[in-house]
C-alpha atoms as one frame of an Amber mdcrd trajectory, in Angstrom:
protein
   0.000   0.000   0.000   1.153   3.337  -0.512   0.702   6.254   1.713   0.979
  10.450   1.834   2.131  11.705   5.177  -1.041  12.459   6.998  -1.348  15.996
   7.193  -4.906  16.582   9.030  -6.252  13.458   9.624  -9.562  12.483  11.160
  -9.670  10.611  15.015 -10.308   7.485  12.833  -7.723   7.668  10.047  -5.231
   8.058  13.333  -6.830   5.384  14.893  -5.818   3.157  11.387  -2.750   4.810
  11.357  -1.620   3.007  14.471  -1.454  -0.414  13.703  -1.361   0.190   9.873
   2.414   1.615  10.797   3.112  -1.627  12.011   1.739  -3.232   9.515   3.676
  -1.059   6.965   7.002  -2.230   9.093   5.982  -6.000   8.592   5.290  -5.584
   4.646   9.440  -3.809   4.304  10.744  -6.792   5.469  10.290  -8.181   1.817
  13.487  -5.989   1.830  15.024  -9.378   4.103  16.391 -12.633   1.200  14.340
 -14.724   0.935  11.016 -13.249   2.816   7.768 -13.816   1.715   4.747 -11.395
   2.174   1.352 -12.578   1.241  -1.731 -10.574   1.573  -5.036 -10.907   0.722
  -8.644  -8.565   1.764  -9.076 -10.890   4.666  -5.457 -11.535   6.251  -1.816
 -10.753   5.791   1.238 -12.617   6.191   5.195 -12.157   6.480   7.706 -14.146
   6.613  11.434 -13.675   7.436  14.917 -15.114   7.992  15.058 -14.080  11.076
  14.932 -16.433  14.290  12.321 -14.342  15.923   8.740 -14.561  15.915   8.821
 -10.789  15.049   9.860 -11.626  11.704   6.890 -14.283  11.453   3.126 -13.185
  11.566  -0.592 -12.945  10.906  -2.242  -9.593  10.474  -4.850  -7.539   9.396
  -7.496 -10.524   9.656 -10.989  -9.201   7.961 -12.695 -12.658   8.109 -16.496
 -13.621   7.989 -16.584 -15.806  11.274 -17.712 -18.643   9.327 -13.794 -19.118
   7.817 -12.593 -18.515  11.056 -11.651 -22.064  12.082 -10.655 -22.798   8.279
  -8.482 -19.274   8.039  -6.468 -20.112  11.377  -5.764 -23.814  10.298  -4.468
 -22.494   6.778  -2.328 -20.268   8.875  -1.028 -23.159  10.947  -0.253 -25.323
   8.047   1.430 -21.923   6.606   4.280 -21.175   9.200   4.381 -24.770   9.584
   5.205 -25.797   5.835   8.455 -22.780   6.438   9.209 -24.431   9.821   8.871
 -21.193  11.471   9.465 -22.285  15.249   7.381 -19.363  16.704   5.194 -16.538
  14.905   2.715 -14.152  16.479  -0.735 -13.066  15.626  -1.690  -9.508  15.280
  -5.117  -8.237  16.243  -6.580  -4.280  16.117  -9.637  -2.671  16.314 -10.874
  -3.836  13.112 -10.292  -7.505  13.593 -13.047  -9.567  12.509 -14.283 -12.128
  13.714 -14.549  -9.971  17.163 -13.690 -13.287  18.456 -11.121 -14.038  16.979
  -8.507 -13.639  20.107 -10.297 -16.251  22.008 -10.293 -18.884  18.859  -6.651
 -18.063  18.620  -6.388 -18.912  22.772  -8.505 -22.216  22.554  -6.461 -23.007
  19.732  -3.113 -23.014  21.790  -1.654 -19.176  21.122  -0.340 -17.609  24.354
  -1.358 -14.007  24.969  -3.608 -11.681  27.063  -7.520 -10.253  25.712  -6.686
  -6.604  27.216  -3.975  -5.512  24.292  -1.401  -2.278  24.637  -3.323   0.681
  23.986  -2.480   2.905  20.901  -0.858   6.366  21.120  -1.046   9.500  18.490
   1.728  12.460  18.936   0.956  15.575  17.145   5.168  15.963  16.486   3.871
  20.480  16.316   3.399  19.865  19.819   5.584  17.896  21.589   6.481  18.403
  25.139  10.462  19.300  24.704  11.396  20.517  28.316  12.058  16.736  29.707
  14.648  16.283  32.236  17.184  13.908  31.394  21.241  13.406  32.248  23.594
  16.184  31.408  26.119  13.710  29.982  23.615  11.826  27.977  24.255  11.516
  24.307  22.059   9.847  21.743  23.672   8.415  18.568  21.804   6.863  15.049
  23.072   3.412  14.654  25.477   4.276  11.115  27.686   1.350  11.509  28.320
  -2.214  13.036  29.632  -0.845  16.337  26.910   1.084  17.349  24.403  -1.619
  15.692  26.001  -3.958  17.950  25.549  -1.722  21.064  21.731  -1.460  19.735
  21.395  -5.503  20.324  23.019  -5.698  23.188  21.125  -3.195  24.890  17.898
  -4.112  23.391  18.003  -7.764  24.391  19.246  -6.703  28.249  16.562  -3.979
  28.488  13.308  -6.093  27.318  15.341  -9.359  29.122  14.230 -11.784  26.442
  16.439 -14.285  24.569  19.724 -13.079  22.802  18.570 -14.005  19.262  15.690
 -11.500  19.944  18.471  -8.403  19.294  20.513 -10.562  17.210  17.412 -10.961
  15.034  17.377  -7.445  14.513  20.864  -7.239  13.942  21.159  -9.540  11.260
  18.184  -8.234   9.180  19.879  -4.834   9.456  22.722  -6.272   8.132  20.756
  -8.120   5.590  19.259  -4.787   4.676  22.011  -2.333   4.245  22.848   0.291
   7.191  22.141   2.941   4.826  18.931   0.983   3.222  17.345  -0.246   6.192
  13.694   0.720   6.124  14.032   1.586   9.787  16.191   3.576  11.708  17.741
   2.909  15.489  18.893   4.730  18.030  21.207   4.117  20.763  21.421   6.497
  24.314  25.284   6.571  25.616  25.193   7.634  29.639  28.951   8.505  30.001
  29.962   6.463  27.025  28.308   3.310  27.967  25.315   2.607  25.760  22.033
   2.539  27.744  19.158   2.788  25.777  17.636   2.047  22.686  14.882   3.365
  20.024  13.443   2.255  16.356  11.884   4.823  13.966   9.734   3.428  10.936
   7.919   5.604   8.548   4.798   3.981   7.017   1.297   4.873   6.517   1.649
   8.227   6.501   2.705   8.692  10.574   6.253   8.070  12.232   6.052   4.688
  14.171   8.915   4.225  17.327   9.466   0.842  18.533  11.616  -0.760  20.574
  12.312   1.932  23.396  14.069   0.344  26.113  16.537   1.189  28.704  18.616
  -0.920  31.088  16.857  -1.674  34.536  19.783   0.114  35.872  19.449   3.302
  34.725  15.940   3.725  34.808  14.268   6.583  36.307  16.578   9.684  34.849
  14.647  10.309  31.854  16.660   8.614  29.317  13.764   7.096  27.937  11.992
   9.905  27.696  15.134  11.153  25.667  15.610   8.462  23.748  12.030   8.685
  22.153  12.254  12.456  21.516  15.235  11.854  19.673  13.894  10.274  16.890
  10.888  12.261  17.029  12.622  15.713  15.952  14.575  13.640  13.382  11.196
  12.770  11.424   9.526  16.173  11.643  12.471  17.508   9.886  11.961  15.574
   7.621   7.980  16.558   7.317   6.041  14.335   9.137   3.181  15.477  11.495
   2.136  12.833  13.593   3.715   9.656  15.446   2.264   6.344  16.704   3.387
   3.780  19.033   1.856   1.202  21.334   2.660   1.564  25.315   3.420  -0.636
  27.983   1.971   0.343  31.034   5.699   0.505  32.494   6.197   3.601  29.323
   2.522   5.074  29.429   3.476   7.841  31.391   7.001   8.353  29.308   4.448
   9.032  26.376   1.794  11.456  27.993   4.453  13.772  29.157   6.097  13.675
  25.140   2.583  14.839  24.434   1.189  11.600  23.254  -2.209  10.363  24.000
  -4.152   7.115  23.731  -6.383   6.490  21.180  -9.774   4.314  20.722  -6.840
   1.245  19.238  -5.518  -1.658  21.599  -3.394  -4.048  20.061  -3.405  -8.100
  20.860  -0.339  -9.800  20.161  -0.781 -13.983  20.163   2.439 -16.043  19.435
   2.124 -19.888  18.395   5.338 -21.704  19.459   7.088 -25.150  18.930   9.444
 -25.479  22.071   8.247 -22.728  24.724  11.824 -20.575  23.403   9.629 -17.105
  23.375   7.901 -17.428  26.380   4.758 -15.404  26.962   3.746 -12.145  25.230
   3.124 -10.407  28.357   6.971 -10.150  28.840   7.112  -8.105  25.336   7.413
  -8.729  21.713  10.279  -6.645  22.026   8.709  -3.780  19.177   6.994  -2.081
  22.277   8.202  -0.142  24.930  10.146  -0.701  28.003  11.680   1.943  29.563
């Protein structure tokens, strides 16, 4: 799909824009060798090299409930037939069936019915007088060093398995630092890297992902920082509004930036082989934990 930047949108067409972003982000990883994106008027899938259920998924399911059953046991047999060991299942306002989260439960997915709400930024707007450490210093990943520090502190910060970050390593690789249809961000407290964003453009709004910061150092604004960052980089560039979906540990991070929750909750649902992933409560690891 292609998209203008949304200049003066309506409440609904921001309420789209919020998981249509992320949808946006799953359809660039054709970008990845070897991925596959399939997509039809009743659901979406992508498929990635990867070793990360990120890189795996369902999404934007329109379905009559009468295909229900039939739709989620041709998705089955479709991550199956690609030995995927783990992919997740989007859901968003517009889901249909309304159901469809407690099919996808019965049928075995782990995951919770109450979502992570949806959050719009006007980027004219934004709060800019956040405290945050003197000898903090926030760098765009531009080469294999810093890329590196981005993984590290990605995978320590959301405390999930290693290939998690090294997932998103090696796609960036794949994709070209330069290329990459997103863009990270790592925060350096006194040289050490802390702290870590993503920026993806899609759908006409500015999507950030992936804002974590080490248990250590939370509490002194860096990632409050860390998501402003990015933020002043896209409206440079002419966008208008940004999305993201919270965590209730970043909710607060957000309203102060001058975000606020929309009428959009998104359910994540992940389907697993050998328990690797562990439970979606802990984080896909393209939220927020800061």
């Amino acid at each position: 799909m292609d998209y203008i930047i949304l200049t003066n949108p309506t409440e609904t067409e921001l309420v789209t824009a919020v998981h249509e972003n992320l949808y946006s982000l799953f359809r660039s990883m054709q970008i990845l060798p070897d991925s596959e994106v399939a997509e039809s008027d009743k659901i979406g899938y992508h498929h990635a090299f990867p070793t990360n259920p990120m890189f795996k998924g369902a999404w934007r399911t329109r379905l009559p409930a009468e295909e229900a059953e039939a739709i989620i046991d041709e998705t089955l047999a479709w991550f199956n037939e690609r030995k995927a060991p783990a992919f997740y299942w989007w859901t968003d306002p517009q889901t249909q069936p309304a159901d469809l989260a407690e099919r996808l439960l019965k049928r075995g997915f782990d995951g919770n019915l109450i979502g992570e709400p949806g959050m719009v930024a006007d980027l004219d707007v934004l709060n800019q007088d956040v405290r945050m450490p003197s000898e903090l210093t926030i760098r765009q990943v531009v080469d294999q060093e810093t890329l590196l520090d981005w993984r590290d502190v990605f995978t320590a910060s959301y405390e999930m398995p290693k290939a998690e970050g090294q997932a998103w390593y090696d796609a960036t690789v794949q994709a070209g630092l330069e290329s990459a249809p997103w863009k990270m961000y790592v925060g350096y407290l006194g040289g050490k890297a802390v702290a870590t964003s993503l920026l993806f453009n899609g759908a006409g709004v500015s999507g950030v992902y992936s804002i974590g910061t080490l248990p250590t150092e939370r509490g002194k604004g860096i990632g409050t920082a860390i998501t402003l960052k990015p933020l002043l980089d896209v409206r440079q560039q002419g966008y208008r509004f940004a999305v993201l979906f919270s965590s209730r540990m970043g909710y607060s991070v957000y309203q102060r930036l001058g975000f606020r929750e929309v009428a959009s909750k998104i359910g994540i649902y992940v389907m697993e082989k050998d328990g690797t992933w562990g439970s979606t409560r802990q984080g896909t690891g393209i939220g927020h934990r800061t």
